[in-house]
N, C-alpha and C positions, 0 to 999 in steps of 0.2 A: 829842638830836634828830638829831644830825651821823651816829652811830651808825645809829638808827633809818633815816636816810635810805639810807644804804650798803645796810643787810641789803634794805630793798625793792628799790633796782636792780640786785642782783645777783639777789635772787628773781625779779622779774621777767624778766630776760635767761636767764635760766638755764632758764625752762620756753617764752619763747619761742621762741628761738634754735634749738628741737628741731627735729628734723625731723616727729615725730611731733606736733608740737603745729601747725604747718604743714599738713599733712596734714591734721588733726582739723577745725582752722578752716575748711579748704576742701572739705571730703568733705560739708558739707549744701549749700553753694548748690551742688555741679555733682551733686549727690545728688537735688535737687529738679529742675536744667536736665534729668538724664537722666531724670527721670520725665517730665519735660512731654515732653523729645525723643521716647521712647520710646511715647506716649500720641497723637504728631500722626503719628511712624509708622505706628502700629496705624491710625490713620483714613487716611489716604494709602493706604496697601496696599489697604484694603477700598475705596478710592474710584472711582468710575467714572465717567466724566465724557461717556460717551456717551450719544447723545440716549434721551428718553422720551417713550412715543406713549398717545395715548389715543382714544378713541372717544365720543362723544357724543350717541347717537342720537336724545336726545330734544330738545337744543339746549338744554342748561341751562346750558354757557359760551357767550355770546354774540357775547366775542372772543377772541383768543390772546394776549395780554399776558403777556411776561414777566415773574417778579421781578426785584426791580432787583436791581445786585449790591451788594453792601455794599461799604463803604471798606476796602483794601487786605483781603481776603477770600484765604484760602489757597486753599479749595475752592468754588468758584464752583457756584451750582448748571446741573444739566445742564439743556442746551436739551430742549420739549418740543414735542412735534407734533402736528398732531390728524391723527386717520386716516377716512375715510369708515364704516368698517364691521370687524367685527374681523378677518376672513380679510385685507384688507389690510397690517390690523398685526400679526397673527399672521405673514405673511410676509417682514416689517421684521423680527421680531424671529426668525426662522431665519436669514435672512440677514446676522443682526451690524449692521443696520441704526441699530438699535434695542437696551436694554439688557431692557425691558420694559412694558405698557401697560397700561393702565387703564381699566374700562368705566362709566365714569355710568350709573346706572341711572335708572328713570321719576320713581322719589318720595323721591333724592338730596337735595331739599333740604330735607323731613321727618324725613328718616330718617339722611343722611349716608352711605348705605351706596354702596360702591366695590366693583366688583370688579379685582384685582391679578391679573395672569397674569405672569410670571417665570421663567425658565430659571438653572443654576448658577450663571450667569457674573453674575446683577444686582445690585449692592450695596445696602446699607443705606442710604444716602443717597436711595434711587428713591422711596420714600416721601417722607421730608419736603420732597424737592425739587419732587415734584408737589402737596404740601399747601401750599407757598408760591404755587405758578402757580396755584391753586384759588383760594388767600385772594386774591390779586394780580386776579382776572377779578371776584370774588364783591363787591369792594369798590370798585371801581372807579369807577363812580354814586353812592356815598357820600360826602356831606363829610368833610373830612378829620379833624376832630377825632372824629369817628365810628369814622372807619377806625382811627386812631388808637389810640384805648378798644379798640377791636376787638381789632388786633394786638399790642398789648403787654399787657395783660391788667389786673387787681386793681393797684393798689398800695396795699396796708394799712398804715395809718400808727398806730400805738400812740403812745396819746398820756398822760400822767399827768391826774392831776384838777386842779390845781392849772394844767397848760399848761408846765411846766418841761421835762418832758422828752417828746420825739419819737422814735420806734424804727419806723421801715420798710426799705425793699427799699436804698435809697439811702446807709445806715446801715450797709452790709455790710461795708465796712473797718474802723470804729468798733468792730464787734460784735465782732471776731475781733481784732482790737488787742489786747484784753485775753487773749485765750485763748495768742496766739500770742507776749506778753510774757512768761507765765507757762511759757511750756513752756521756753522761752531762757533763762528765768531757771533755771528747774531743773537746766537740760541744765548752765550757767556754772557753778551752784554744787557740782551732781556732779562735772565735770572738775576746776575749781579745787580746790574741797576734798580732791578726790584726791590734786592736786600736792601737796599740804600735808600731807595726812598720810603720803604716802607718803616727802617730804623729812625731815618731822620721824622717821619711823619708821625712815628707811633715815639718819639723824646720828648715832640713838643708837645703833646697830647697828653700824656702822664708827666709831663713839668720834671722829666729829668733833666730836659736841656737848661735848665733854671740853675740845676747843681752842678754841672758842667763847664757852663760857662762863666763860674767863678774861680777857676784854676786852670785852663787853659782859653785860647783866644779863639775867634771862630777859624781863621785860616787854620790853623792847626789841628784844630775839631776835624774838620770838611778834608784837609788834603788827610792825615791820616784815615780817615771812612774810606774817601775814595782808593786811595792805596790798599786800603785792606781790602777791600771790593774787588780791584783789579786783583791782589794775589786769588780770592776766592773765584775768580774766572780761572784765571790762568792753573790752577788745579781742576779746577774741571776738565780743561782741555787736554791739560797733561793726561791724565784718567785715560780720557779717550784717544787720545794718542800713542797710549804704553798697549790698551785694549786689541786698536786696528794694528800697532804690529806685529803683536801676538796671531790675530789673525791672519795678515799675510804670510808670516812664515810657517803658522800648523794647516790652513785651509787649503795650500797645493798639492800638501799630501793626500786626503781626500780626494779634493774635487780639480780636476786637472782644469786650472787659469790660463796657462803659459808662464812665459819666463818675464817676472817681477822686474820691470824694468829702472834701473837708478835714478835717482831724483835729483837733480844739483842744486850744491848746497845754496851755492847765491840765490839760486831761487827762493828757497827757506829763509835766507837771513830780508829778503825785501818781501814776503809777505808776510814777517817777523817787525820789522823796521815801519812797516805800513800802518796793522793792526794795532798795536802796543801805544802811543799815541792817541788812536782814535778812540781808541777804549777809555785813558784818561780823558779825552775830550769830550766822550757822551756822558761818561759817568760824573765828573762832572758838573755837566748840563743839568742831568738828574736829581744831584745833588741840589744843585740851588734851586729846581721845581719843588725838590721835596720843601725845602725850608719857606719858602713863600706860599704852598699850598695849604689850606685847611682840612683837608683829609686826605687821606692815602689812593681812593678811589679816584680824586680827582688828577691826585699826581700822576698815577698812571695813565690817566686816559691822553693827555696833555706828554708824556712823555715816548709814547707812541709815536709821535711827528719827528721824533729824534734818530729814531732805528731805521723807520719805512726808506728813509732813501738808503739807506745799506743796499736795502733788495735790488736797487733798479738797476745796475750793472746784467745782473741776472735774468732779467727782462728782456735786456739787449744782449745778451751772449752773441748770438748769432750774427750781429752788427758788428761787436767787436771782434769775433772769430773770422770773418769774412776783408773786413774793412781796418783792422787795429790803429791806423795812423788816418783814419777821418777825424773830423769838426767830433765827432759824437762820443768816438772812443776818448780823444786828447780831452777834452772838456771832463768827461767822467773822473779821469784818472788825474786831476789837476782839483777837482774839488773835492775841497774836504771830507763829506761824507759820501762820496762813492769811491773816495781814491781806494780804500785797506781793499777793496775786490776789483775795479775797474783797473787797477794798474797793476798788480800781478796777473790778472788776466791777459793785458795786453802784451805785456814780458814772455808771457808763452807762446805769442806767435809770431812776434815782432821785435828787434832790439828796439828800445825805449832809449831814447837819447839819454845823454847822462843827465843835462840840464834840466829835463821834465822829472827824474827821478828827483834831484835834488832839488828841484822846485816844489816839487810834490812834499817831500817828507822835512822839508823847513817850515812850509805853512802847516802841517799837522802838527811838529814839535812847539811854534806858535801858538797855534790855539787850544795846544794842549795846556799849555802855562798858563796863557791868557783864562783859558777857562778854569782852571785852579783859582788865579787871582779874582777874576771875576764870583767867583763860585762863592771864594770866603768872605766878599763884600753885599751879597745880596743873602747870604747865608746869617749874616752879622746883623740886616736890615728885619728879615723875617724872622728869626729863628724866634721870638719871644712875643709875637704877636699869633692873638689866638682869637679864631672869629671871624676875621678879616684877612680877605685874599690879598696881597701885595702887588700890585699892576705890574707889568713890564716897564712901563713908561716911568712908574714910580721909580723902580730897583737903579733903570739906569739914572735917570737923576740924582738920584743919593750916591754912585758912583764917580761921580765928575769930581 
């Protein structure tokens, strides 16, 4: 165990320590900041914040009420004017006055029809800016929970027959929880298991697994790698984890989200309970690719077949979000390598009987072991043979 313990912290320290593994870790949150940055520039740029005039010949706003601004608002909408007639605001808006204006027509409130007059200079915002001072005058004499209904729209709430589970607008963290576990988990296990086969690939390549494996055994070699492997995912995630609730909590100051809705915990602890397993299970797999491979290149390409059904949950979202308790979703979330996304997926829209839970995360605890113990007998077979690829058919024969 004293063994086992050592090869992890040196595995560990050894792909953290990198400068590249540094980099990796931080190249999505400031990969994601530079997309948002990059996305409030583009709006900025386009933004214009000079007044907007309009005409009303026939008295359909009654008064000039601004929108109000919203809480801590980046771009405020532009103030709006009204003009006696257009040749007025046609001269506002040669003169810069003005960015551009708008003419109510006689049967605007049948028909909704506007006319927009505009020069180069007007940005995208001149519309929706004056459809808020519209909604803002139009609702005005309205009770508020009218107005309300009015301006924020539908909220569809999906409910199951039984009353167990709810899925609307309010649900949008919940929803993508799952999507955006599964892509982290892929992204951890492709990195991680890289490390791994590329250490096991590049030992027996330079004959250090030669000085190795005369002080400790291969099981012990292999489960410590892999353990060290799983902790170097599972810091990555962490990273990104401590990243996105850093931006949950500073980004609604900014940019108005809505109200951050809570996450329950069970759900965490089974897509916790799911993932952790299967990680041991690919990595691994990886593992004993690496040590039966003769070069690094081939290990990866061969260990590719081990991730790809990760995705296919994903594939099928819409099957499982529409259907959760069909042949398609129960099958996904029952085999091993689609259960860590196919079965918290389904948890989100559907209760999961207890039995397909515990069915599920006994067979991944299974061949989580199994593939340890497997791992350190083909690991034991390959690790010292150089030249010569190791069949499958071989590995498992030498394991009987």
């Amino acid at each position: 165990m004293k063994k086992t313990w050592l090869i992890l912290v040196n595995e560990y320290k050894r792909h953290v320590m990198k400068k590249s593994f540094i980099f990796g870790i931080l190249s999505m949150p400031l990969l994601v900041a530079l997309m948002i940055f990059i996305g409030l520039l583009t709006v900025w740029l386009d933004y214009n914040k000079a007044p907007i005039g309009f005409v009303d010949p026939y008295q359909v706003i009654k008064t000039d009420l601004q929108a109000p601004p919203e809480k801590m608002e980046i771009f405020p909408n532009a103030q709006v004017s009204r003009f006696p007639d257009e040749d007025s605001a046609m001269k506002a808006m040669e003169s810069h006055t003005i960015q551009a204006y708008f003419v109510l027509t006689e049967n605007y409130l049948s028909t909704g029809e506007v006319m927009f007059i505009k020069d180069e200079k007007t940005s995208e915002n001149a519309s929706s800016d004056f459809g808020d001072f519209l909604v803002q005058n139009l609702l005005q004499d309205k009770p508020e929970q009218i107005s309300t209904r009015l301006t924020e729209g539908d909220n569809v709430i999906i409910r199951s027959l039984d009353g167990s589970r709810e899925m609307g607008e309010d649900n949008w963290l919940n929803i993508m929880l799952t999507v955006l576990a599964g892509i982290l988990f892929l992204i951890a296990v492709n990195v991680s298991g890289g490390y791994l086969l590329q250490a096991v690939v590049e030992e027996k390549e330079n004959r250090t697994m030669e000085i190795l494996v005369t002080s400790v055994s291969p099981n012990q070699l292999i489960t410590g790698k892999i353990l060290g492997d799983l902790l170097v995912g599972l810091t990555q995630l962490v990273v990104w984890i401590v990243f996105a609730v850093i931006a949950l909590l500073f980004v609604p100051v900014f940019i108005p989200i809505g109200e951050i809705p809570k996450i329950d915990f069970s759900y965490l602890l089974l897509i916790t309970a799911t993932m952790l397993p299967s990680f041991v299970m690919i990595a691994a797999a990886m593992g004993a690719i690496g040590a039966t491979a003769t070069e690094s290149r081939e290990a990866q390409q061969v260990a590719g077949w081990f991730t790809l059904p990760i995705m296919i949950p994903l594939w099928f979202i819409t099957s499982i979000m529409f259907n959760p308790n069909g042949p398609l979703a129960v099958g996904m979330s029952l085999f091993p390598l689609t259960a860590p996304i196919a079965l918290p997926l389904r948890a989100m829209f559907t209760p999961v009987p207890a039995w397909q839970i515990i069915l599920a995360l006994v067979v991944l605890i299974l061949l989580a072991i199994f593939s340890l113990w497997l791992s350190g007998r083909v690991f034991r077979l390959g690790m010292l043979r150089y030249g010569k690829r190791v069949r499958l058919r071989e590995a498992f024969e030498r394991v009987k």
